[in-house]
N, C-alpha and C positions, 0 to 999 in steps of 0.2 A: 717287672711289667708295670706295676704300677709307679714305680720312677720312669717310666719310659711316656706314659697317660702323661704325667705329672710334667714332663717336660713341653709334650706336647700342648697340651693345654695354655701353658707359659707362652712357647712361641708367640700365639696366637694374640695371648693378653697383649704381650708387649708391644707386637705389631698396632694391635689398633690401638691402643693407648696411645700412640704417639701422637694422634689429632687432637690438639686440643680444642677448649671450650672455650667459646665465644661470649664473654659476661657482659662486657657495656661497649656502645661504641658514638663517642662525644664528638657532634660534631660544630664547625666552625666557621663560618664564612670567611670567602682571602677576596683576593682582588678580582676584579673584572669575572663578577657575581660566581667564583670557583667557589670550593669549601675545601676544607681538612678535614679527614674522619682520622680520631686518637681510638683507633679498637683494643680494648682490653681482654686479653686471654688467659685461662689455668689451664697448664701442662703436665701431667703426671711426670714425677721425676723418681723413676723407682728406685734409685740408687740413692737417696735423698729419704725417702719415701715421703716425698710431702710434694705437695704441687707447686710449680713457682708461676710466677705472675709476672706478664710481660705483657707490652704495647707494639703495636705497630701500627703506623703513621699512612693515610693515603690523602694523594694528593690528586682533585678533581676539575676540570673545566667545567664550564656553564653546563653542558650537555652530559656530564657524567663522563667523561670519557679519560682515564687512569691519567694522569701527569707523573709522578715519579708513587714510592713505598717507601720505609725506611727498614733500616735493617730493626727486629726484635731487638728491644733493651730488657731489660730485667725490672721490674717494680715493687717484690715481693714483700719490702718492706713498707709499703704505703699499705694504708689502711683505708683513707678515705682521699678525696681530690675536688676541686669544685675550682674551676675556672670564674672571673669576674665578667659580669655582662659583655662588659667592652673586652676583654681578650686582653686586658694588659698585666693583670696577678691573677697567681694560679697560689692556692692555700694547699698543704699537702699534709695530712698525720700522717705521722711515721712510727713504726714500732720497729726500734733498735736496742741494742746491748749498750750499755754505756756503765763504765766504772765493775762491770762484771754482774749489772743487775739489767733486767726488763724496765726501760721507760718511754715512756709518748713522747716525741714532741711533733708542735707544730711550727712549719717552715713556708715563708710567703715569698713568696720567688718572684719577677717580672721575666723580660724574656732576653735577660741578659745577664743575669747573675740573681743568687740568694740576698732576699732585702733582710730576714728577720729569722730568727729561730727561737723557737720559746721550750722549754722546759719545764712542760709541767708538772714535775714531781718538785720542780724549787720554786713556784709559787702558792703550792700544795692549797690550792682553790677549792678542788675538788678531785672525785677517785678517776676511775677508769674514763677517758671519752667513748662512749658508744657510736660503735660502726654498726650493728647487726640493725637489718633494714627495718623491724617490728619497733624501733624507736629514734632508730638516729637521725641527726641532722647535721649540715655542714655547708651550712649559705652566706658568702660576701654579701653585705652589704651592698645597696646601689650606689653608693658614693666610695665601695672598695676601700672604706675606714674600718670595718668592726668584721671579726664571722661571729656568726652565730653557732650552737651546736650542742650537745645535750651531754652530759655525764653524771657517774655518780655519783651522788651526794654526799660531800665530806662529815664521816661520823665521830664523835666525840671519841676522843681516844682511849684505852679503858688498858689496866693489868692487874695481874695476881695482886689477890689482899698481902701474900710477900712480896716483895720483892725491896731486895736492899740498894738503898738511895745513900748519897751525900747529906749532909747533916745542914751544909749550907745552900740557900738558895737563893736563886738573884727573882726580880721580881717577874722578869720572864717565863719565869716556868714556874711559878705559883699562876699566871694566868692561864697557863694551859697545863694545868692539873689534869692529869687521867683520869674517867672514873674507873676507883676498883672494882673488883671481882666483877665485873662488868662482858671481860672477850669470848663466857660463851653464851649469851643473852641468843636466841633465837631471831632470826632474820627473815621475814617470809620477801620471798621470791619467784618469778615468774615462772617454774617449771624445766621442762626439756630444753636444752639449748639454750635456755637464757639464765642460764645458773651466774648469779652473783651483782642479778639486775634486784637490788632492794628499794632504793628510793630515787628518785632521777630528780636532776635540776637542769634548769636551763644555762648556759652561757655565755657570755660576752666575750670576745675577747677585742679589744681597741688595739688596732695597729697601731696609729701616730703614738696613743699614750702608754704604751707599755701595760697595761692593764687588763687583768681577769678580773672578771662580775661573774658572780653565778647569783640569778633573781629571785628572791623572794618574794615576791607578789602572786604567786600560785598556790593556793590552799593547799592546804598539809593532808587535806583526803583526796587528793589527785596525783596521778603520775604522769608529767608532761613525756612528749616524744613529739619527733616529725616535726620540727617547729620550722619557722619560714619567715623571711622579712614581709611585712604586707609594703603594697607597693610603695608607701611615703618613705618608708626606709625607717621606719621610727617603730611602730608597732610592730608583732608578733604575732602569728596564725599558729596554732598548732592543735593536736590531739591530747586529750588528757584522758587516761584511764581510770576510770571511779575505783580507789581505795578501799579492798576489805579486810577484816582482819585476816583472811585466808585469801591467797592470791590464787588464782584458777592457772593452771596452763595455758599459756598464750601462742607458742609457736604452732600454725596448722587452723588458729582458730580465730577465727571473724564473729564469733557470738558474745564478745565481753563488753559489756558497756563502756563507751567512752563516746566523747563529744570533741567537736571542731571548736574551739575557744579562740577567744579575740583577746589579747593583754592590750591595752591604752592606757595609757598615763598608771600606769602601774594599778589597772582594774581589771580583775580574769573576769569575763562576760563570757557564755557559752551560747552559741550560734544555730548549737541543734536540739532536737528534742530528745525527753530522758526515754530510755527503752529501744534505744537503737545504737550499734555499732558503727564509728565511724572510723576512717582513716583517709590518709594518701589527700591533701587539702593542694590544693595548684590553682595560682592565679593567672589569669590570660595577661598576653607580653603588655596588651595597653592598661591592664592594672582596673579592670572596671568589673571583673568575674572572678568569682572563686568558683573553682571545682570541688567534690569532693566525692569518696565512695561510700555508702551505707547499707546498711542490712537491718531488720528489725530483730532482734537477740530471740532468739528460740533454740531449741534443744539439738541441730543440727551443727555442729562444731564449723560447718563450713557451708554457706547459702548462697544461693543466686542474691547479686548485689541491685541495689540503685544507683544512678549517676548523676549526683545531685549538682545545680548549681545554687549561684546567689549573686545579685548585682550589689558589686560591693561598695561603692557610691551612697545606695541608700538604706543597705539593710534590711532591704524586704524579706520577707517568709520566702524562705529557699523552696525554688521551684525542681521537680523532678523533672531529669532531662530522657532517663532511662529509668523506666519502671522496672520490677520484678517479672518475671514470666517465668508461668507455672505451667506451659508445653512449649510454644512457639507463637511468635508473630513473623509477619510476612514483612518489609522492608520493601528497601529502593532496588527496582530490578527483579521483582518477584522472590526475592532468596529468603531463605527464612534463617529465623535467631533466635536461642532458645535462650537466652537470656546472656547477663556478665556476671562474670566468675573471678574476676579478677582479685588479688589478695592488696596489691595495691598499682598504682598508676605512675608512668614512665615522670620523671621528675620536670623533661619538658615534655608537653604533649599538646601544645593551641598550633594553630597555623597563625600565622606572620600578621595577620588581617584581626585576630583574636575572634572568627568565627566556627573553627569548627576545632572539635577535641578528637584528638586520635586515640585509639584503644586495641588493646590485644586481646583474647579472652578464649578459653576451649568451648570448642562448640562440637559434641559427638566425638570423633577420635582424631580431632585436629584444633589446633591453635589456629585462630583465623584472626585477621588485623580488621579494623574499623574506623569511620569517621561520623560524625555526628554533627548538625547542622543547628546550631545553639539556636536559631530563628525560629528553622522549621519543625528541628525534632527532627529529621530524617536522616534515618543510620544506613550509611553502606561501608559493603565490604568492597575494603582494599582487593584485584585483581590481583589473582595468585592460580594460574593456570594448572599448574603442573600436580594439586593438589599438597604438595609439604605441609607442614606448621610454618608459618611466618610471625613472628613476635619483633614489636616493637621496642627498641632500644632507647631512641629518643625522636626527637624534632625539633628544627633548627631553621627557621627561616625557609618554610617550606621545603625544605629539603629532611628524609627521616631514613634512620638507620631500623636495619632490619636482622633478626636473628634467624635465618630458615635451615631446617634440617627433618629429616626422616631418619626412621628405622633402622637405614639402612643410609643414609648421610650426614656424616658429622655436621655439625653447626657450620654453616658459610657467613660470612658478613655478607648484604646484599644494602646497598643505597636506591633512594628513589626520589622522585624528585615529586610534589604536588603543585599543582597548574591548579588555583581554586575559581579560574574562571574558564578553563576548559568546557569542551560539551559532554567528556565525560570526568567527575574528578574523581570518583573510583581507581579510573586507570592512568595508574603512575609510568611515568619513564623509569624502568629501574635497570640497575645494574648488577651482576653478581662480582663481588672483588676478591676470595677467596677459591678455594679448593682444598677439598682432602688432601692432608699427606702420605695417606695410604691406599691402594686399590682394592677398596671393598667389595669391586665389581669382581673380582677373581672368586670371590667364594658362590657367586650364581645367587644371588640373597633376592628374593623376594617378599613384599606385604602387602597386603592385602586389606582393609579395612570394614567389617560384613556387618548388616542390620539385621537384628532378628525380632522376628515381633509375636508375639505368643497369639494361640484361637480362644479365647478365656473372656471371660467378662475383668479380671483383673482392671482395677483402677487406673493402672499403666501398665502396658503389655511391652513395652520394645527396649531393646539393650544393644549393647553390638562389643565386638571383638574384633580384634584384629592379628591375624596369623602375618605370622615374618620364620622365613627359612628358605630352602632349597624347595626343589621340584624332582623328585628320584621315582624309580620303580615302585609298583602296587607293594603298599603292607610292608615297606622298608626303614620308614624314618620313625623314631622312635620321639615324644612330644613329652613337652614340659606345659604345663599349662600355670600360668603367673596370674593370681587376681591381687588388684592392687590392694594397700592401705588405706586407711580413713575412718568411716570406710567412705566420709567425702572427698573424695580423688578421684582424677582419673587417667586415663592410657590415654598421651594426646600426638600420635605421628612423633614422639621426640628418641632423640640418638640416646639408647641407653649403654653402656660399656660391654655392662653385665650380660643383656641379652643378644647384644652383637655376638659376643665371645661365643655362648649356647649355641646359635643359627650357624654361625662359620663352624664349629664343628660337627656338625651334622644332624644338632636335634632339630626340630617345630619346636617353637613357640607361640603360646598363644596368649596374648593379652587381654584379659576380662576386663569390661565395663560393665557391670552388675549396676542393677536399677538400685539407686543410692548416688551414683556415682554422679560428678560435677558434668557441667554441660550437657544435660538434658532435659534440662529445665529443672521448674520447683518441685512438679511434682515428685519425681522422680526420686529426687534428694526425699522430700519427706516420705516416701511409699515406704524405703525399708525401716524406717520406725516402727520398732515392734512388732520388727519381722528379721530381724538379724538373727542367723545361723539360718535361716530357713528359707527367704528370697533370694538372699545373694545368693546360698550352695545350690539353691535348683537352678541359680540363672547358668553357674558354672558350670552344672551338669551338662547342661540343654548348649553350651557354647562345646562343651568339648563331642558330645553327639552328632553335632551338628557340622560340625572341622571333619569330623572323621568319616561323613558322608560327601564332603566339599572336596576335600582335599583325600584322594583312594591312597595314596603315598603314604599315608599315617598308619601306623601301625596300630591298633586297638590296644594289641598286649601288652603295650609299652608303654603305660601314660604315669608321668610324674609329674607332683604335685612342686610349685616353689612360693614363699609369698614371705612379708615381714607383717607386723603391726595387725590390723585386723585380717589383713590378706595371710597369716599366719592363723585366724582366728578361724577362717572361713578353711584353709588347709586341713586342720584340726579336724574341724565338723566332716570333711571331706574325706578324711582315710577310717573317720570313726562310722562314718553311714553308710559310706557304697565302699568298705574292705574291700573287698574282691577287685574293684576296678583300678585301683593304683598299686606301682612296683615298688617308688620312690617316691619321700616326702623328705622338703628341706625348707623348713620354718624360721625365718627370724624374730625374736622378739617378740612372742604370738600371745597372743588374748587367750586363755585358758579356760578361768574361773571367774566369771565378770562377779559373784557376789561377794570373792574374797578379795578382787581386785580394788573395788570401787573406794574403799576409804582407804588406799596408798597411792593409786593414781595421780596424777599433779590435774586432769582434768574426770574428777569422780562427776560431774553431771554428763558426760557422754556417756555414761554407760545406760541412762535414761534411751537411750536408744534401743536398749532392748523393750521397752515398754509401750505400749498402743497408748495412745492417746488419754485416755480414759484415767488409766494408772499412774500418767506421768502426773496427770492433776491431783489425785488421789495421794500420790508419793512423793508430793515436789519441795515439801520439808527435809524431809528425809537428807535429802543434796543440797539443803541451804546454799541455794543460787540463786544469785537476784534475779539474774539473764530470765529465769523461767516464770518468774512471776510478774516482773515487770515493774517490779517494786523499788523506790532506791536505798533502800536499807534491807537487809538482809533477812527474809523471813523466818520467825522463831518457829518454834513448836507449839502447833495448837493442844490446846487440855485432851483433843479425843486422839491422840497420837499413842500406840500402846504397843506393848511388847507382841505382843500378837501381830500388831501392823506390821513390825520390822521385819518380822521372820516371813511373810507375804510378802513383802518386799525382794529379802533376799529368795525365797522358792521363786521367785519372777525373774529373777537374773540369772538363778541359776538353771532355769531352765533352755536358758537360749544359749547356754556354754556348752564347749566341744567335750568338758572334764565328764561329762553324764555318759560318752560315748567312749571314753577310752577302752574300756573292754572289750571292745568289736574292733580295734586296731591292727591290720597285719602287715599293711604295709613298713618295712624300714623306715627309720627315720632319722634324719639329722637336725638337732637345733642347735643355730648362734644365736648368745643372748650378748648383751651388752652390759658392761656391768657398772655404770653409769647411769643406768637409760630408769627415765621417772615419768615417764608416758607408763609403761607397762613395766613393772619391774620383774628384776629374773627369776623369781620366784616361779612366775609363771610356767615359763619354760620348765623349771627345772622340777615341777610339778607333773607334766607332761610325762618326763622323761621317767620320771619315777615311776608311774602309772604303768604308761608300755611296756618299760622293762620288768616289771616284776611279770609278765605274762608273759616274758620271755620273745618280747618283738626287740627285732636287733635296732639300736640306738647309739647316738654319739652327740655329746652336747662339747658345744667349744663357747668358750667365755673371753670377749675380748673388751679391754680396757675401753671400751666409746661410750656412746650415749645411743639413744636410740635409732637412730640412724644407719650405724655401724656404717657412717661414710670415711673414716681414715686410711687414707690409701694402702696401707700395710692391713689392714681388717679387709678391704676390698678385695685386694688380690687373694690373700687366704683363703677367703670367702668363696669367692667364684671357681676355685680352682678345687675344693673340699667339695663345693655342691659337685661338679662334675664328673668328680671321682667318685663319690657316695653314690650320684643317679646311675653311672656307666656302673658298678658294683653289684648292685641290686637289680639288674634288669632292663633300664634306659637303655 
C-alpha cells in the first residue's frame, strides 16, 4: 500500500517538475527597432538529479509580435555571462573538468567564433571567481578591453611542520616557501550558503594584454562584492562589507554593515553613511546617476529598504528616492505601497531616457513591478491585470523582460514594451512568450489570497494567507497549513513544486503571512519583535480558523502542520500549545532552543528577536553586533555585565522556544534536518525528536547531506514525497 501512495505521489512530482524555471531573460536590440530575448532556464533532471541550465532564444518585431524561437541548448556549464554594451563580446565562466580536476575558466567569444580562453588555475591570481549574487561581479568594460569581477583572495600557502622535501632548491621555490604548520589556522566566513567566502578581491582581467590584476587598493578591514565599472570605464563602484573578527551570516540578511565605495586613482572613498546597509549600486545608461538600495542595520534580519540615488557628476549627499514605509503610502493612480523589499536590483533597470528606475518588490501576497520618476518621485505600478506576481528580469532600451507566475502557474517569460511619453506609462504593451508544459488545469487548482485584520487595539492588526487547492464536498479535504521562514519572508503568488505536488493530490494548503512577514510594511516586520512563538502562532491559529469557516470543504479533523527554519519553529510552538488540533507535523530545520542555539548560529543576533525592545538594549552586548549599536567597532562588555545578566538573558530566549512545550506534544512528527545547515544546526531537530519520543509520540528524523535549505533535487523529491506519506499515515 504504501509502495502503491509512493508511486503515486512520484507520478505527480515528475509530471509537474517537468516545467521549468525561468531565472534571467537578456535582452537585445536587432534591426528595425525588434529585440532578442536570451531567457535562461533550470530544468529538474531526475535521472541526473541535478538541474541543467538551458537558453532559449526569441526573436521580436517593433510591436512584440514572435519573429522566429530557437531550439533549447544546454548551458549548465556556464556560471556567469555578461554580454558588451554594443553586442559584439560576450565573456562566459565556465566550470569544467579538465585534466580530471574541477577548474574555471574564462572564454571571450564575438559572434563568430572563440577570441580568448584563460585558465585560471595557471595564472593562479587568485582562488574561486564568485558567481553567488550576495557578492559577484562580472562587467566588460565600455571599451570591451578588461572584465572586471570578484574572487577569492589567493592565501599564502601553508603545510605540515613534516613533510619530506628535496635537499636541493632552485630560487623559485625559496620565494614561495609555504608557511608550516599553518593549513589548519581558522578561516571565518560568511555562514549558510556562502561557505568558503573568506576574504574577497577585486579583478581585472585585460583582454588585448593577457593579464590578471587582482587590486590592492581596498583596505584589508573590507570585503569588496558587486563591483561595476563607473561610467569613464576607469574607476570602480562597488559594496564593501565592514570586517569583523566574527563574520555574521549573510545569506537572508540585509542588516550587516556595508557601504557603496568609489576606487579613483587607486583611493577607496565610501559614498555612504556608517549604520546602514547597502547593496545592488546601478548607474543610469547616460552615466550621470547612480542607484542604490539601503536599510538602516537594526535587529530585523531583513527590512523595508530605501532607494537611494546620487548625481554622480557632482557627488552631492545622496538623495532618497524611496523612503521606508512603516504601513502604506498612496502613489500614482490611488494604489497603495507598503514599502520595497527588495534584496537587490535587476542589473539593468533605467529606461533609455535615464529617467525613470524600474523595480519588483512583494507587496501583501504578490510581487508587483514598478517605475519611479527620478524628477518627480512618483512611483507606479506596472499594469498586471490578471492579479499574478510579475518580477522584473531586466531592461533594455525600454523594452523589459518579465517573470510572472502563480500558485498554480509555472513561471512564463512575458516581454513588454515602455512608451515613456505615453498618456499612460504604467500600461505597458506586453506579451506573454511562454507556456506550461504541463496541464495544471486538470487537477481543478484554485487560490485564493484573504486579508485578515484583528478587533484589538494591537499596534498592527492585519496579516493574510492564501489557500491554494481543490473545491470538493462539505468536511472532505484534509489541510496542511505552511507558515513560512524568517521569520522576515514571505508567501508572494509564486509556483512552489512542493506545494503544487500537496494541492494536486488532494490536500488544502494554506500559506501564512504572519505579522513579521515582508511586504507589509515596517511596522509589521518590527511588531513580532519580542513576540515570536506567540504572534506569529496566534496569527496561524486565527489563519487556519478562519480557512475552515471560508472554505466548508476542509475538514477540521485533518489539519497538519509543514514548515522549515522558523516556520518549523512556529510548527513546534503549534503541535506543543493547541495538541489536540493537529494529526500531522513535518518540520525542517526548526528553531527549537533559541538559548542553546544562539552562540552556534552563524547569525546569533537574530535570535534578539525574541526580545522587546527594551531588552534588546539592555542585552545588546551580549551578541556583540555592531548592526545593533550602531557603532563601527564592535561593542565590549560593559564592567556592569554579570553572571546573573546572562542567565536573564538566556531565561528570555528560552522562554519564547517551542522546547518548554514539548511535553504537551501529540501530534506525529517528521523532521528533516540538514547536516550542513549553519543557520540552525541539527542539533536542534534532533533535540525535538529526543524530547517527543521519550513520551512516546511516534517520530521519524531523516538527515540529509545539504545545508539549510535542503534545496538538492534528490533531498526534494525524498522530502515531498516522505512528508506525504507521514501526513496521509497519521490522519491527513
Amino acid at each position: 500500500m504504501a509502495s502503491a501512495k509512493a508511486d503515486k505521489i512520484l507520478d505527480v512530482y515528475k509530471e509537474l517538475s517537468k516545467n521549468p524555471i525561468l531565472t534571467s531573460a537578456e535582452i537585445t536590440p536587432t534591426v528595425k527597432r525588434g529585440i532578442k530575448v536570451e531567457s535562461v532556464w533550470l530544468q529538474r533532471n531526475l535521472e541526473r538529479r541535478k538541474k541543467q541550465k538551458f537558453i532559449r532564444d526569441f526573436s521580436f518585431d517593433s510591436e512584440l509580435e514572435l519573429l522566429a524561437e530557437s531550439f533549447p541548448s544546454d548551458i549548465t556549464s556556464e556560471v556567469s555571462k555578461i554580454s558588451s554594451n554594443d553586442d559584439t563580446i560576450k565573456a562566459i565562466l565556465r566550470d569544467v573538468t579538465a585534466d580530471g580536476k574541477s577548474k574555471q575558466f574564462i572564454e571571450i567569444w564575438d559572434k563568430k567564433h572563440l577570441i580568448k580562453s584563460y585558465d585560471l588555475s595557471a595564472f593562479d591570481v587568485h582562488g574561486d571567481v564568485y558567481s553567488e549574487p550576495t557578492f559577484s561581479a562580472f562587467q566588460l568594460s565600455p571599451d570591451n578591453k578588461r572584465l572586471l569581477y570578484v574572487a577569492e583572495k589567493k592565501l599564502k600557502k601553508s603545510e605540515p611542520f613534516y613533510k619530506q622535501k628535496s635537499k636541493h632548491k632552485n630560487k623559485k621555490c625559496e620565494e614561495e616557501e609555504p608557511t608550516r604548520g599553518a593549513e589548519y589556522v581558522f578561516k571565518p566566513e560568511w555562514g549558510e550558503q556562502l561557505v568558503g567566502k573568506h576574504r574577497s578581491v577585486v579583478v581585472i582581467l585585460d583582454i588585448n594584454e593577457d593579464t590578471i590584476v587582482s587590486l590592492d587598493s581596498i583596505p584589508d578591514d573590507y570585503f569588496p562584492g558587486q563591483v561595476i565599472w563607473a561610467p569613464n570605464g576607469v574607476d570602480i563602484v562597488g559594496v564593501a562589507y565592514k570586517l569583523y573578527p566574527r563574520y555574521l551570516g549573510l545569506k537572508f540578511c540585509t542588516n550587516r554593515e556595508s557601504y557603496i565605495f568609489h576606487l579613483k586613482d587607486n583611493i577607496f572613498r565610501k559614498l555612504t553613511a556608517q549604520s546602514d546597509s547597502c547593496r545592488s549600486p546601478r548607474f543610469s545608461p547616460d552615466g550621470n546617476y547612480l542607484v542604490w538600495l539601503e536599510r538602516t542595520i537594526s535587529t530585523a534580519h531583513h527590512h523595508v529598504q530605501r532607494l537611494m540615488y546620487l548625481k554622480w557628476n557632482t557627488l552631492e549627499t545622496p538623495v532618497v528616492l524611496i523612503d521606508t514605509v512603516q504601513d502604506v503610502m498612496i502613489i500614482s493612480k490611488n494604489k497603495k505601497f507598503h514599502g520595497l523589499y527588495n534584496q537587490s536590483l535587476t542589473k539593468r533597470c533605467w529606461s533609455d531616457d535615464s529617467k525613470y528606475v524600474f523595480f519588483s518588490t512583494p507587496q501583501r501576497s504578490t510581487i508587483k513591478s514598478y517605475m519611479i520618476d527620478l524628477d518627480t518621485k512618483l512611483i507606479t505600478e506596472i499594469d498586471n491585470p490578471n492579479g499574478a506576481s510579475l518580477s522584473i528580469l531586466d531592461v533594455n532600451k525600454n523594452h523589459i523582460s518579465f517573470a510572472k507566475f502563480t500558485p498554480i502557474q509555472p513561471s512564463q517569460l512575458v516581454i513588454g514594451k515602455f512608451d515613456p511619453h505615453g498618456p499612460d506609462v504604467g500600461k505597458l504593451l506586453m506579451k506573454n512568450c511562454t507556456n506550461p508544459l504541463t496541464d495544471i488545469n486538470k487537477y481543478n487548482l484554485m487560490y485564493e489570497n484573504v486579508e485578515f485584520m484583528y478587533d484589538n487595539n494591537d499596534t498592527v492588526k492585519d496579516f493574510n494567507f492564501t489557500y491554494l487547492g481543490k473545491q470538493q464536498s462539505e468536511k472532505s479535504m484534509p489541510l496542511i497549513a505552511i507558515a513560512h521562514g524568517g521569520p522576515h519572508s514571505v508567501f508572494s503568488n509564486e509556483f512552489n513544486l512542493s506545494h503544487a505536488v500537496f494541492a494536486s493530490l488532494g490536500f488544502g494548503v494554506l500559506l501564512i503571512n504572519y505579522r513579521g512577514s515582508t511586504g507589509l510594511g515596517g511596522n509589521s516586520i518590527e511588531y513580532i519583535l519580542g513576540r515570536v512563538g506567540e504572534s506569529d502562532v496566534l496569527d496561524c491559529v486565527t489563519a487556519i480558523n478562519t480557512a475552515m469557516k471560508k472554505y466548508p470543504w476542509l475538514d477540521p479533523q485533518r489539519v497538519s502542520l509543514c514548515g522549515g527554519s522558523h516556520g518549523g519553529f512556529i510548527n513546534a510552538h503549534l503541535s506543543g500549545q493547541y495538541p489536540e488540533m493537529f494529526k500531522a507535523v513535518v518540520i525542517r530545520n526548526p528553531v527549537i532552543d533559541l538559548a542553546a542555539m544562539f552562540t552556534i548560529t552563524d547569525i546569533p543576533d537574530c535570535r534578539r528577536s525574541a526580545l522587546t525592545v527594551d531588552e534588546r538594549i539592555k542585552f545588546r552586548h551580549w551578541f556583540k553586533c555592531p548592526g545593533e549599536t550602531g557603532n563601527s567597532a564592535i561593542a565590549t562588555l560593559p564592567e556592569t555585565s554579570s553572571p546573573s545578566e546572562y542567565t536573564e538573558l538566556l531565561k528570555k530566549l528560552l522562554n519564547h522556544s517551542p522546547i518548554l512545550h514539548a511535553d504537551k506534544v501529540k501530534a506525529p512528527t517528521l523532521i528533516a534536518l540538514g547536516s550542513n545547515d549553519l543557520r540552525v544546526p541539527p542539533s536542534q531537530g534532533k533535540l525535538w525528536y529526543y524530547r517527543i519520543s521519550a513520551n512516546n509520540v511516534p517520530a521519524k528524523v531523516y538527515v540529509y547531506d545539504d545545508n539549510h535549505s535542503l534545496s538538492k533535487d534528490e533531498v526534494e523529491i525524498d522530502f515531498v514525497i516522505n512528508t506525504v506519506l507521514w501526513i496521509s499515515e497519521h490522519g491527513g
